[in-house]
gemmi code that builds the backbone of each chain (N, CA, C; Angstrom):
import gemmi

chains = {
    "A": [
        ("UNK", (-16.243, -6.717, 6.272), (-16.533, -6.760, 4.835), (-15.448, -6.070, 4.010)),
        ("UNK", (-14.970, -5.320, 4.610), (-13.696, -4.605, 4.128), (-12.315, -5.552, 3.870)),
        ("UNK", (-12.030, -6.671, 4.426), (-11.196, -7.569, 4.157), (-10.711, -8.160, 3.095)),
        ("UNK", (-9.295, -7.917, 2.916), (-8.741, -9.126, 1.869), (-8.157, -9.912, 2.636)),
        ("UNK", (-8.414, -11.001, 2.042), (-7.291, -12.386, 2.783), (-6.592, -12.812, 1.474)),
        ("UNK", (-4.783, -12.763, 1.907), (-4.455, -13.588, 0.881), (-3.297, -14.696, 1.469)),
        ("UNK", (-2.998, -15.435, 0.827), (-2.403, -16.655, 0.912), (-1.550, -17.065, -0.264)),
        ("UNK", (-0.277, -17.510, 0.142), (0.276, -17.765, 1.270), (0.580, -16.689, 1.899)),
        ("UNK", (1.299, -16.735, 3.097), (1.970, -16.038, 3.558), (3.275, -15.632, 3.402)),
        ("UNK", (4.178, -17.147, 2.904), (5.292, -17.031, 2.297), (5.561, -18.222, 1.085)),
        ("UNK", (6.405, -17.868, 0.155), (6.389, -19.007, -1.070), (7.703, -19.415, -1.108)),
        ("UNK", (8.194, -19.980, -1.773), (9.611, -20.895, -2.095), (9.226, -21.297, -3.208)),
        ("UNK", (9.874, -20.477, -4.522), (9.793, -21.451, -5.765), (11.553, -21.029, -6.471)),
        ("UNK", (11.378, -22.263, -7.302), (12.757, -22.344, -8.035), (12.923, -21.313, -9.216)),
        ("UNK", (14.031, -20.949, -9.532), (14.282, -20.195, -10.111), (13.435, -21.008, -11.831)),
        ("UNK", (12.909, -20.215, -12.709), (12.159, -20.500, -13.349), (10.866, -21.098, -13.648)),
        ("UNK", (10.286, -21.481, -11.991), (9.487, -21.755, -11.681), (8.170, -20.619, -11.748)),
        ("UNK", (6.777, -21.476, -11.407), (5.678, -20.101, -11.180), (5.524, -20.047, -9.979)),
        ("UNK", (5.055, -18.557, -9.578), (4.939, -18.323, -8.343), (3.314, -18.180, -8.455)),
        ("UNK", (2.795, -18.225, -7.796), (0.993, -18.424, -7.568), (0.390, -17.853, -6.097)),
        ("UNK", (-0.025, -16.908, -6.080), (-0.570, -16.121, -4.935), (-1.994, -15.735, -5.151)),
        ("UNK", (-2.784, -16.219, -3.782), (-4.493, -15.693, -4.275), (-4.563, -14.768, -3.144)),
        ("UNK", (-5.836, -14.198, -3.322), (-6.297, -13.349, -3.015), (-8.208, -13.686, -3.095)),
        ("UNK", (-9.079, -12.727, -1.800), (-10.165, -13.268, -1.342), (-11.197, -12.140, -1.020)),
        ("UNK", (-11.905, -11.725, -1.525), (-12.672, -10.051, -1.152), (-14.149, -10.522, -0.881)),
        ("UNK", (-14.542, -9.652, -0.177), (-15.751, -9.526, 0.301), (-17.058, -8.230, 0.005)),
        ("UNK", (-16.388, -7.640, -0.330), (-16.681, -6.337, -0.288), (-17.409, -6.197, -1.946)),
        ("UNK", (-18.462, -6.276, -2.172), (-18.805, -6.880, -3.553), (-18.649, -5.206, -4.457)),
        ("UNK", (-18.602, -4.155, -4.088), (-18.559, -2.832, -4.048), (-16.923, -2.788, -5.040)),
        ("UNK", (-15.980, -3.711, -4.866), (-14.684, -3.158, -5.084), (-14.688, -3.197, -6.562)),
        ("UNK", (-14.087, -2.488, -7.287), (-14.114, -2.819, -8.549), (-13.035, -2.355, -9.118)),
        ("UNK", (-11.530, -2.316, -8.487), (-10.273, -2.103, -8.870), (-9.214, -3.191, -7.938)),
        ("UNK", (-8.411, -3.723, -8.523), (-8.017, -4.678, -7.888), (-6.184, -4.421, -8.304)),
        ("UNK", (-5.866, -3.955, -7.493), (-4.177, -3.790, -8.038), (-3.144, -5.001, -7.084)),
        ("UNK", (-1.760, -5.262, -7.627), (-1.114, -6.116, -6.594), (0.149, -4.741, -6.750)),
        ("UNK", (0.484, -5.230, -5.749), (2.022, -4.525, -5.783), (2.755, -4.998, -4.778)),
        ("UNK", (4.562, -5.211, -5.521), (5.550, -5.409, -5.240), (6.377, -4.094, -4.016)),
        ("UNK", (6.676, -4.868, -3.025), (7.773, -4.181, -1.920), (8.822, -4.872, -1.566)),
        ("UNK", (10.445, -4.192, -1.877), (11.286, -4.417, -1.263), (11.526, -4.283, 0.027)),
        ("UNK", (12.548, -4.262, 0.531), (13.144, -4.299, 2.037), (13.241, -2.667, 1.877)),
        ("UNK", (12.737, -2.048, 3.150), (12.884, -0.606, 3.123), (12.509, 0.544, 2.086)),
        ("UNK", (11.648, -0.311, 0.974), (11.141, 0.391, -0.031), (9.252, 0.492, 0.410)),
        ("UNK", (8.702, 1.738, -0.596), (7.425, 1.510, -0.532), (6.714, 0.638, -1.535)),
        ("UNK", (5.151, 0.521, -1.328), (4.603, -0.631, -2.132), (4.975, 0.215, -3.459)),
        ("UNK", (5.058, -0.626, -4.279), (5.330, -0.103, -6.150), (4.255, -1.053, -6.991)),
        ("UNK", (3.453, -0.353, -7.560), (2.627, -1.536, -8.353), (2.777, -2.043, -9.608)),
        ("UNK", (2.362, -3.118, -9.316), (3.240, -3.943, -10.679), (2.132, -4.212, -11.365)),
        ("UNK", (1.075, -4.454, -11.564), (-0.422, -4.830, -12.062), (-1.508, -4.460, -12.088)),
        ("UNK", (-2.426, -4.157, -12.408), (-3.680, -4.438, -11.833), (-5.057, -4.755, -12.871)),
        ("UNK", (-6.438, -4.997, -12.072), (-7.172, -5.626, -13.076), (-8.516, -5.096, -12.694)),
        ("UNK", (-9.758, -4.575, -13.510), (-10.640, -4.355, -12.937), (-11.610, -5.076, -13.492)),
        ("UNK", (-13.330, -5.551, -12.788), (-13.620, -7.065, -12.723), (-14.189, -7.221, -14.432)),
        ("UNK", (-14.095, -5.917, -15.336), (-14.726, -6.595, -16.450), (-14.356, -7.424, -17.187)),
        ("UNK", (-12.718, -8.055, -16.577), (-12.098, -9.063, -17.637), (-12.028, -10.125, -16.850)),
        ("UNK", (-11.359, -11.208, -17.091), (-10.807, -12.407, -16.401), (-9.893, -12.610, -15.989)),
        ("UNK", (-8.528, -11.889, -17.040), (-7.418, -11.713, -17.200), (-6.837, -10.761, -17.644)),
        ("UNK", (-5.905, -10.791, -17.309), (-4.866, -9.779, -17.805), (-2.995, -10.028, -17.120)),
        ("UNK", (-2.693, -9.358, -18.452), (-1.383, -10.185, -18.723), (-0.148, -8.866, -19.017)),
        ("UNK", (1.013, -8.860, -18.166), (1.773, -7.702, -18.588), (3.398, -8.343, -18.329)),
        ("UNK", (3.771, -8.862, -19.356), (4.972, -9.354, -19.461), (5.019, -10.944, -18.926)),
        ("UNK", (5.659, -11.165, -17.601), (5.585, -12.319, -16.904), (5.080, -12.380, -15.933)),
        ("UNK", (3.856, -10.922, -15.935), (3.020, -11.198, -14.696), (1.500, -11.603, -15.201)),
        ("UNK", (0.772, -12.057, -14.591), (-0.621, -12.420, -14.839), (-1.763, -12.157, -13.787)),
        ("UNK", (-2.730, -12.081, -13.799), (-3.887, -11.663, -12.735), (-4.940, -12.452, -13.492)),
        ("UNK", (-5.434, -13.303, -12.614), (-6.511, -14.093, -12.768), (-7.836, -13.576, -12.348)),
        ("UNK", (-8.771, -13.108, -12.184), (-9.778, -12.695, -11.982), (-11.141, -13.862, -11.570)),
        ("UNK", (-11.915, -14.084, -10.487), (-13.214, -14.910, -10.419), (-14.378, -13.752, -10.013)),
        ("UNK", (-15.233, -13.487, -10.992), (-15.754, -12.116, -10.058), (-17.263, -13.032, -9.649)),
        ("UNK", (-17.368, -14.149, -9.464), (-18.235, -14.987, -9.144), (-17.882, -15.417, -7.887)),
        ("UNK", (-16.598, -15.692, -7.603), (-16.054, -16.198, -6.448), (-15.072, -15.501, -5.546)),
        ("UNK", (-15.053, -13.953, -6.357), (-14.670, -13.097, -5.783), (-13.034, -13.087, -5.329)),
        ("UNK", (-12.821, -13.892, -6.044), (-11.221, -14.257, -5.985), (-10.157, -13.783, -6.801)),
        ("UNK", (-8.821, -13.244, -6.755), (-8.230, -13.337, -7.761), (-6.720, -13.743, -7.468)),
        ("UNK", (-5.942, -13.776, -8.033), (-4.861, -14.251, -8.177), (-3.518, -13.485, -9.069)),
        ("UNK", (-2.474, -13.826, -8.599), (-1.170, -13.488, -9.314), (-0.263, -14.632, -9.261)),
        ("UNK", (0.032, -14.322, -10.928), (1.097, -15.641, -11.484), (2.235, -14.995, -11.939)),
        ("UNK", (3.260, -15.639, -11.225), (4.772, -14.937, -12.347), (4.905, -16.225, -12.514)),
        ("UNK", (5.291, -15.894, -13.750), (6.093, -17.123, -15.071), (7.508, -16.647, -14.827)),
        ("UNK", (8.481, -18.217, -15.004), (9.423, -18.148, -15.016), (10.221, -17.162, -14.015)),
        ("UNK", (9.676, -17.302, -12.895), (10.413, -16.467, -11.830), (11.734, -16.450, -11.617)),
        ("UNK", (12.475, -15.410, -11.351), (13.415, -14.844, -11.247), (14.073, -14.676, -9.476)),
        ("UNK", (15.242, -14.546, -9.221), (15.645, -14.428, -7.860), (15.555, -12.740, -7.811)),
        ("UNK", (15.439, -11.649, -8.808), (14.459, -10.391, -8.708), (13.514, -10.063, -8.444)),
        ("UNK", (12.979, -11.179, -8.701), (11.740, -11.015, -8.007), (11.154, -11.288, -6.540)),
        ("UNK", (11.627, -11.584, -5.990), (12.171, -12.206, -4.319), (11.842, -10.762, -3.643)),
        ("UNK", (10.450, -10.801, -2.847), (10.196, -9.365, -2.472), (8.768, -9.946, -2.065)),
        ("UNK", (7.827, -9.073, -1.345), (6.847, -9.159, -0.407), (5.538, -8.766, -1.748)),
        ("UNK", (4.849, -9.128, -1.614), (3.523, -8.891, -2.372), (2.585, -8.727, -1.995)),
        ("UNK", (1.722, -7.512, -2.382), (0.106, -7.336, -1.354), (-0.311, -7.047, -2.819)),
        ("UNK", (-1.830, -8.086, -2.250), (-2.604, -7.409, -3.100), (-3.666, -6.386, -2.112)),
        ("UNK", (-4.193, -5.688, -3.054), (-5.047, -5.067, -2.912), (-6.579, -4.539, -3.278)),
        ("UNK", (-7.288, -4.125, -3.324), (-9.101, -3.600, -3.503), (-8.924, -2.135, -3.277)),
        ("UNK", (-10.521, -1.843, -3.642), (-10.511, -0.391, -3.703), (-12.239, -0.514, -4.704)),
        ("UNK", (-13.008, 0.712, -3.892), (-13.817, 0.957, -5.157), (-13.664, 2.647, -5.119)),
        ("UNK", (-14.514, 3.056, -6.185), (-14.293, 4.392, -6.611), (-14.565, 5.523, -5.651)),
        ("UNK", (-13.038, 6.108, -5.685), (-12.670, 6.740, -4.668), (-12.714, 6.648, -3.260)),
        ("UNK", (-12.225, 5.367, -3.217), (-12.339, 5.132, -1.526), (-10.812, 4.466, -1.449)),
        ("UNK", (-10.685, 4.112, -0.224), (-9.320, 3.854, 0.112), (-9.008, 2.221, -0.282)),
        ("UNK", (-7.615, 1.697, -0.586), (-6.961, 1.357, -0.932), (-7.099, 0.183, 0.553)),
        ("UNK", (-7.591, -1.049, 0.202), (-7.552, -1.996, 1.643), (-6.334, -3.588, 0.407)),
        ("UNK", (-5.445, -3.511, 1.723), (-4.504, -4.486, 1.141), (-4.695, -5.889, 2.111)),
        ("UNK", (-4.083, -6.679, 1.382), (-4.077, -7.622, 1.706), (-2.386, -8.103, 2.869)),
        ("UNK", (-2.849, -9.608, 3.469), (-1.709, -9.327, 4.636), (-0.103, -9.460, 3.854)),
        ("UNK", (-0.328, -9.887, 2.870), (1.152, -9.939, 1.907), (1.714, -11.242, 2.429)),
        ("UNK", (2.467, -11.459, 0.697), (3.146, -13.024, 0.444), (4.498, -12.472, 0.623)),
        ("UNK", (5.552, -13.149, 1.061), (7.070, -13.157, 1.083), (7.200, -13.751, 0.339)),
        ("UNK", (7.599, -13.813, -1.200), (8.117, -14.927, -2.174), (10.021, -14.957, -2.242)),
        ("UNK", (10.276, -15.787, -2.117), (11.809, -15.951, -2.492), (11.728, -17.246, -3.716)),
        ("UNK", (12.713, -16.408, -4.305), (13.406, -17.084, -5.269), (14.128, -18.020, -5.602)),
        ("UNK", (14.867, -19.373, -5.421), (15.828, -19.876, -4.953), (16.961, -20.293, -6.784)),
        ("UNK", (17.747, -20.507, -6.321), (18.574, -20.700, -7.530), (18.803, -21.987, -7.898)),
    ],
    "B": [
        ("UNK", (10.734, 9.521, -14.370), (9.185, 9.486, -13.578), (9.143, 10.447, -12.531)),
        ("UNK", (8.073, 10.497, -11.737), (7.632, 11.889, -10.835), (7.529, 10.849, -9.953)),
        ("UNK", (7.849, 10.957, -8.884), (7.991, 10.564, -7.323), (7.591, 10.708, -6.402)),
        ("UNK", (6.935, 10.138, -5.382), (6.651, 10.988, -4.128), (7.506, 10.588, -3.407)),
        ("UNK", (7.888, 11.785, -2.583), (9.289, 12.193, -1.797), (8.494, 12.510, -0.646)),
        ("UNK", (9.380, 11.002, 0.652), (9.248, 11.742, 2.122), (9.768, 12.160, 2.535)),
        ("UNK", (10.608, 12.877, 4.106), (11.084, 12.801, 4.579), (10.641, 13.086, 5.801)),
        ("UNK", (11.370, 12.577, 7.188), (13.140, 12.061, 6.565), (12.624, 10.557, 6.629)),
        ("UNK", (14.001, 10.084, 6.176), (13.627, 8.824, 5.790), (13.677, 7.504, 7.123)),
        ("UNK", (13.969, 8.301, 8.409), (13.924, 7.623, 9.629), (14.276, 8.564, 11.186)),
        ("UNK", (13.099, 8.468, 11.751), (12.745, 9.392, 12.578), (12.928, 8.678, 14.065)),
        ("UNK", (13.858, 9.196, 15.278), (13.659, 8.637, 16.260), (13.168, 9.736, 17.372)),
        ("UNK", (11.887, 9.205, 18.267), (11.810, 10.154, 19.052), (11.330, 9.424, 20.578)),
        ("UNK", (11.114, 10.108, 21.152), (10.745, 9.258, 22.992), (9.093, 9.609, 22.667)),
        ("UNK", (8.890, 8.894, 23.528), (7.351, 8.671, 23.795), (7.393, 10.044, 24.684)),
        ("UNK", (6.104, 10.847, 23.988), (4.622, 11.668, 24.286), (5.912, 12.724, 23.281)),
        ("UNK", (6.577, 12.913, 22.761), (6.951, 13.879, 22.251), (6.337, 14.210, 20.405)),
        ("UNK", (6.087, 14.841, 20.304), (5.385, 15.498, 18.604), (6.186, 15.070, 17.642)),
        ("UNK", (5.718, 14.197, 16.107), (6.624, 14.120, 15.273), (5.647, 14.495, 13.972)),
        ("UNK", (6.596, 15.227, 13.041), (5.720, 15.985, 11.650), (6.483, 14.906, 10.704)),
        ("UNK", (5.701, 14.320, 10.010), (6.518, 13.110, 8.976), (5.824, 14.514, 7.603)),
        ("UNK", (6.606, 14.231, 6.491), (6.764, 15.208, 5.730), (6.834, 14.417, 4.289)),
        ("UNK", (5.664, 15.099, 3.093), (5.606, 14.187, 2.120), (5.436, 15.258, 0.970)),
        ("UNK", (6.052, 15.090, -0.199), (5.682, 16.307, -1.392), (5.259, 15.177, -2.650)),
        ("UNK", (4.011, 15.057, -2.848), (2.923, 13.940, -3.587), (3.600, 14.751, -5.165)),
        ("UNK", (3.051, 13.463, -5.627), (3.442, 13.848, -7.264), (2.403, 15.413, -7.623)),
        ("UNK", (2.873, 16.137, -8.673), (2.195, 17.464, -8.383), (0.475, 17.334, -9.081)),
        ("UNK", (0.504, 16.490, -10.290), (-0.806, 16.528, -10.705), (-1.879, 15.673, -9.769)),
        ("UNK", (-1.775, 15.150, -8.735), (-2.490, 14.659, -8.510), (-3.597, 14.709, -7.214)),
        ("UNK", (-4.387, 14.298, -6.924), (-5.775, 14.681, -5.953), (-6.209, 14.205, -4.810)),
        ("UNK", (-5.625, 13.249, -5.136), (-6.231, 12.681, -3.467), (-4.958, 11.908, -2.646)),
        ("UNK", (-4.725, 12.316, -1.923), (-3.310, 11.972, -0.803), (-4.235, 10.898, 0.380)),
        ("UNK", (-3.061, 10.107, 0.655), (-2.881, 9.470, 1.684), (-1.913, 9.022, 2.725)),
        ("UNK", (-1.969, 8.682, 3.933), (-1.181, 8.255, 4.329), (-1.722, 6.783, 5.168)),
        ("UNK", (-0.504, 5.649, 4.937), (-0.580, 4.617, 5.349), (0.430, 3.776, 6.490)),
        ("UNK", (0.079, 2.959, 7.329), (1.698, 2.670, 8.025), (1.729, 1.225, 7.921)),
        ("UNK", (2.759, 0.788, 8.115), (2.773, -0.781, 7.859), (3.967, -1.063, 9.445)),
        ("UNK", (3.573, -1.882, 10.391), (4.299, -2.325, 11.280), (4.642, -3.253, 10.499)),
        ("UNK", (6.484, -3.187, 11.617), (7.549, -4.351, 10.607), (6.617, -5.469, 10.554)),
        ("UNK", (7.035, -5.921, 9.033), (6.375, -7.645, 9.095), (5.034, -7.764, 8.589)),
        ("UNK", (4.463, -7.003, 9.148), (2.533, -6.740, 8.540), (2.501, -6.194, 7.477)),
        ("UNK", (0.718, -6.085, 7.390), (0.328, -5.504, 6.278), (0.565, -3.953, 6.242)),
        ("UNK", (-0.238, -3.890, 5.060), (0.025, -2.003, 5.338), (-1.458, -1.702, 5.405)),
        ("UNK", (-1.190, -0.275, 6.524), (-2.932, -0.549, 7.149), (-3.118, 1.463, 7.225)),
        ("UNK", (-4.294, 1.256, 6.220), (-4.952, 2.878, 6.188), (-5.173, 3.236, 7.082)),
        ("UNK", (-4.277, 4.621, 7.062), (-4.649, 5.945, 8.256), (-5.874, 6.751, 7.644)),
        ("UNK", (-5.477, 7.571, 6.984), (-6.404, 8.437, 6.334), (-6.208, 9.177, 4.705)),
        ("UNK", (-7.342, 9.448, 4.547), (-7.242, 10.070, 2.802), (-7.797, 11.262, 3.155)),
        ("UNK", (-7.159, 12.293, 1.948), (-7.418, 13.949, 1.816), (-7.570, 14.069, 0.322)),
        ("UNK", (-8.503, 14.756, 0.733), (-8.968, 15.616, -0.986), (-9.661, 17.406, -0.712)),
        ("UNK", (-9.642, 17.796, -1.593), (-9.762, 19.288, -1.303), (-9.370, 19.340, -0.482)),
        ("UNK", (-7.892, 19.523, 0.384), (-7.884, 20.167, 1.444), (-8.690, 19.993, 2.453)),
        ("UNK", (-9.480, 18.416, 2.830), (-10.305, 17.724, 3.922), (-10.089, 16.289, 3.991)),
        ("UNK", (-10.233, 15.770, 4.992), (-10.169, 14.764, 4.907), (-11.495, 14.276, 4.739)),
        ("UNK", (-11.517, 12.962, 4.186), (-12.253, 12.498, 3.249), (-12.587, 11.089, 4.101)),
        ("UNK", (-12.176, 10.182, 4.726), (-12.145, 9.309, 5.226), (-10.999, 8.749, 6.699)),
        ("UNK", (-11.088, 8.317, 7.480), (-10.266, 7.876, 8.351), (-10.548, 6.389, 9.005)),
        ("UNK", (-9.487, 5.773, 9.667), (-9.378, 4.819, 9.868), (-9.733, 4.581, 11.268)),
        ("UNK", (-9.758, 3.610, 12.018), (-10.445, 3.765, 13.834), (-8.721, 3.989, 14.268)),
        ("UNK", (-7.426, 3.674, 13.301), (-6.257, 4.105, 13.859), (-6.002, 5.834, 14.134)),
        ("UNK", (-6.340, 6.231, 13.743), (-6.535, 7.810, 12.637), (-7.103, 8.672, 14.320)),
        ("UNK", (-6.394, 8.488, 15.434), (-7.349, 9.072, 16.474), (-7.242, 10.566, 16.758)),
        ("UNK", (-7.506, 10.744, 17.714), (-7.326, 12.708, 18.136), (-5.548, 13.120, 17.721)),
        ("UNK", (-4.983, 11.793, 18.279), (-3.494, 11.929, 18.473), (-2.650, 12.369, 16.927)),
        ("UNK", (-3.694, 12.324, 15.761), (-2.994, 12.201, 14.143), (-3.988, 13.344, 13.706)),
        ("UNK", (-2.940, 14.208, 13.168), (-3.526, 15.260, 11.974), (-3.201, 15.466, 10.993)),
        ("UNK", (-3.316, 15.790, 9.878), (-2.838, 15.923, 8.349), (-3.248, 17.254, 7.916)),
        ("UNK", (-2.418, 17.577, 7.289), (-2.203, 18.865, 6.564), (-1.826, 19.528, 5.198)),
        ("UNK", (-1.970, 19.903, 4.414), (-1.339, 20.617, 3.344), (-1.152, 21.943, 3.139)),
        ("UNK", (-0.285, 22.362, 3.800), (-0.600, 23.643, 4.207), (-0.027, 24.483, 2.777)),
        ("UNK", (0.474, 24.318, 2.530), (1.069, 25.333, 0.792), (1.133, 24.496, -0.557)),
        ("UNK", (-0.171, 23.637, -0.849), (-0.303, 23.164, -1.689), (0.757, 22.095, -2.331)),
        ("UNK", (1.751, 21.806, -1.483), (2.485, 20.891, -2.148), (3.089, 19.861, -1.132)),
        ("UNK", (3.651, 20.328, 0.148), (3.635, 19.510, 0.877), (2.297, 19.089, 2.068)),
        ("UNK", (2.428, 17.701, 2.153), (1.475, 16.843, 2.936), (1.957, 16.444, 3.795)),
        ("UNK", (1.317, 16.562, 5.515), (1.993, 16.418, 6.565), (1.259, 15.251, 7.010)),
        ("UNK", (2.101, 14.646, 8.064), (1.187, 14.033, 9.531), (1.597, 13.771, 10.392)),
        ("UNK", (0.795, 14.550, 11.345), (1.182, 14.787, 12.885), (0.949, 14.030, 13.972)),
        ("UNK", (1.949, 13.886, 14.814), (1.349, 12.690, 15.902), (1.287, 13.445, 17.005)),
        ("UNK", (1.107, 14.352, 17.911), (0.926, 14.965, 18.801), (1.955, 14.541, 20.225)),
        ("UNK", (1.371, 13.033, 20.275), (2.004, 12.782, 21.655), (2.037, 11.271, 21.286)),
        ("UNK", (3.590, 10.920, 20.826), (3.789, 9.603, 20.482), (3.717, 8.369, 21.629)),
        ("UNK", (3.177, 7.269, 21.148), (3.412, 5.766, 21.995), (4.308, 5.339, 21.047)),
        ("UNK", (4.505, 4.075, 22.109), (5.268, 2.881, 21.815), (5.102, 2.011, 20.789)),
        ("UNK", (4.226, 2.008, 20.573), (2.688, 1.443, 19.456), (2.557, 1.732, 18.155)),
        ("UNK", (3.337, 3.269, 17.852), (3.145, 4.182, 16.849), (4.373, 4.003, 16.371)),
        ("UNK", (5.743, 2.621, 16.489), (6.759, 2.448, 15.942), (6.304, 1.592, 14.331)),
        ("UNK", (6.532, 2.594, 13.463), (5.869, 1.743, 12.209), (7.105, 2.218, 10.534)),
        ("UNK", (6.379, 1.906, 10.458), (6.843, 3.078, 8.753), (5.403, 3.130, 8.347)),
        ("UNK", (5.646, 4.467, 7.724), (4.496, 5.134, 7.585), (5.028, 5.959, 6.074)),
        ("UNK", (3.815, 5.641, 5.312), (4.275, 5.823, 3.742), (3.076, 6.756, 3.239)),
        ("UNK", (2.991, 7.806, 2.327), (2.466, 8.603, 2.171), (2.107, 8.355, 0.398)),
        ("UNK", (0.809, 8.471, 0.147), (0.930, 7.930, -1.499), (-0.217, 8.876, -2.034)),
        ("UNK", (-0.216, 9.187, -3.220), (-1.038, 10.393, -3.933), (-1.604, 9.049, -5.403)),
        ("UNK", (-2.990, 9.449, -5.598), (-3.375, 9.080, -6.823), (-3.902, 10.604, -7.555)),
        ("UNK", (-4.398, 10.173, -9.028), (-5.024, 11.267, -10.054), (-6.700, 10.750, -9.994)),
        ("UNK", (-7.692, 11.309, -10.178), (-8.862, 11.287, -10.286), (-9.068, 9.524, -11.080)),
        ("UNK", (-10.430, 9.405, -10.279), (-11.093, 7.907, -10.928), (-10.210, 7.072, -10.500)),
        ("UNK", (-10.595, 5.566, -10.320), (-9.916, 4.732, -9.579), (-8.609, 4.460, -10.343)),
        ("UNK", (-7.036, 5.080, -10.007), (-6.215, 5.044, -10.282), (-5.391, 4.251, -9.328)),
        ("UNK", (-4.157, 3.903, -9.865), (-3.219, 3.600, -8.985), (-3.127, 4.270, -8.031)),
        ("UNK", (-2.248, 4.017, -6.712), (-1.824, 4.489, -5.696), (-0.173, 4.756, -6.114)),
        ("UNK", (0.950, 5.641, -6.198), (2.218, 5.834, -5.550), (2.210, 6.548, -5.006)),
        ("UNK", (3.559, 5.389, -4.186), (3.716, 5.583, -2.753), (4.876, 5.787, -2.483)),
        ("UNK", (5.403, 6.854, -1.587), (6.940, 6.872, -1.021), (7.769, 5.882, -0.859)),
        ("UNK", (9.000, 5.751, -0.168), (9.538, 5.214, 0.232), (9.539, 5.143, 1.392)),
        ("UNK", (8.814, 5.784, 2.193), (8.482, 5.493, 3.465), (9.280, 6.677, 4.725)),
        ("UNK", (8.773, 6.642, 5.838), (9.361, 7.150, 6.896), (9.473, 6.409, 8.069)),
        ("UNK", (10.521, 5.567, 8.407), (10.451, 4.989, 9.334), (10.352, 5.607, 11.193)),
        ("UNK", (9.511, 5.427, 11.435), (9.286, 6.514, 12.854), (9.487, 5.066, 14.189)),
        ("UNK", (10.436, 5.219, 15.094), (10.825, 4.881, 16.319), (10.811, 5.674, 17.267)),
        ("UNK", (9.873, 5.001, 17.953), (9.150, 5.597, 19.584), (9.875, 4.981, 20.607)),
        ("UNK", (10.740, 5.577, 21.602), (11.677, 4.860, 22.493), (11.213, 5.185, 23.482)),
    ],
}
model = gemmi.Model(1)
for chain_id, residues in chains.items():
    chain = gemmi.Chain(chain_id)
    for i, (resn, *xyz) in enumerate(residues, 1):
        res = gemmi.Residue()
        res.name, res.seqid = resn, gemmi.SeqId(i, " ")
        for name, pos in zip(("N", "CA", "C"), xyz):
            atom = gemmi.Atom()
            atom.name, atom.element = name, gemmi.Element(name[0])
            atom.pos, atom.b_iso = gemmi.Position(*pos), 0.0
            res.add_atom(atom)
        chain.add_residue(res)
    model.add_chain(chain)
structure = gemmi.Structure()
structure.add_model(model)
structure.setup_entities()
C-alpha cells in the first residue's frame, strides 16, 4: 500500500516538445505529493509539488496534474529543453512520515 | 541557499569493515533522514530521526545500520560490518516541521569491494 508506480521509465521528446510522466498511489493517507529532479551524481532537488486540495498547479514550465479520485497524478514540462534531460521521481508522503518515491523517469531531451 | 553537506563524497571500503557516512542538515530544521538509491533505481528509505530518536525504519534499516547526532549538528550512519549489497549512494536529507519538502545532499557514494 505504500507504493508509487510511475511510468515511463524512460522518455524521448524533442526539444520544445512536452514531456508527460504519471504517477499511481495507493496509500489513500498521502496528502503531499512532491516530484523532483536528479542529475548524474547529484541528489534528488525538488522542483514541484502539490497537495490533493487542488487539481493543479503550475510553476513556470512545470505542471502537476492531480486525480484525487483516481489517485493519480502527473508531471508536464512545456516546451522542454535539453536542461532538462535528467531522471525524475515522483514522490508521496503523509504528515510526518517518510517520503516513498517512485521508480523514476529518465527523460532526454533531443535537439 | 542553506545546503545539506555530506561527506565524503565517495567512500571505498572491503567487505565486513565499518563505514561512518557523515551529513551536517540545514540548521533550522527537524526531522533528518537518510536514504540510498542503488545505481539505476529508485531511491529507497532507510530511516527518519526526530528528537534525537528514531522515528521510523525501513526492513533495510537492520542491526547492521545506526544513526546518530551526536553534537546537534552533524548526522551520522553507521554500517558496522559492510556487504557487497550495501554498494549504493546514500543521501541524507533534513525537512522543517509539517509536511515540507525534503533537501537532500549530494550524496555519498559508498563501494563495498
Amino acid at each position: 500500500q505504500q507504493q508509487v508506480k510511475q511510468s515511463p521509465q524512460s522518455l524521448i521528446v524533442q526539444k520544445g516538445g512536452i514531456s508527460i510522466i504519471n504517477c499511481a498511489y495507493e496509500n489513500t493517507a498521502f496528502d503531499y505529493f512532491p516530484w523532483y529532479q536528479q542529475f548524474p551524481g547529484k541528489g534528488p532537488a525538488l522542483l514541484i509539488a502539490i497537495r490533493p486540495d487542488v487539481s493543479e498547479k503550475k510553476e513556470g514550465r512545470f505542471t502537476i496534474s492531480f486525480n484525487k479520485s483516481a489517485k493519480q497524478f502527473s508531471l508536464h514540462i512545456m516546451d522542454s529543453q535539453p536542461g532538462d534531460s535528467a531522471t525524475y521521481f515522483c514522490a508521496a508522503t503523509g504528515t510526518a512520515s517518510k517520503l516513498t518515491f517512485g521508480t523514476g523517469t529518465r527523460l532526454q531531451v533531443t535537439l | 541557499e542553506p545546503e545539506v553537506t555530506q561527506t565524503p563524497s565517495h567512500q571505498v571500503t572491503q567487505m565486513g569493515q565499518e563505514v561512518i557516512l557523515r551529513c551536517v542538515p540545514i540548521s533550522n530544521h527537524l526531522y533528518f533522514y537518510w536514504y540510498r538509491q542503488i545505481l539505476g533505481q529508485k531511491v529507497e528509505f532507510l530511516v527518519s530521526f526526530y528528537n534525537n530518536e528514531i522515528s521510523e525504519k525501513s526492513e533495510i534499516f537492520d542491526d547492521q545500520f545506526s544513526v546518530e547526532r551526536p553534537d546537534g549538528s552533524n548526522f551520522t550512519l553507521k554500517i558496522r560490518s559492510t556487504k557487497l549489497e550495501d554498494s549504493a549512494m546514500y543521501f541524507c536529507a533534513g525537512r522543517d516541521r509539517g509536511p515540507s519538502p525534503l533537501h537532500f545532499g549530494n550524496g555519498t557514494r559508498l563501494t563495498v569491494t
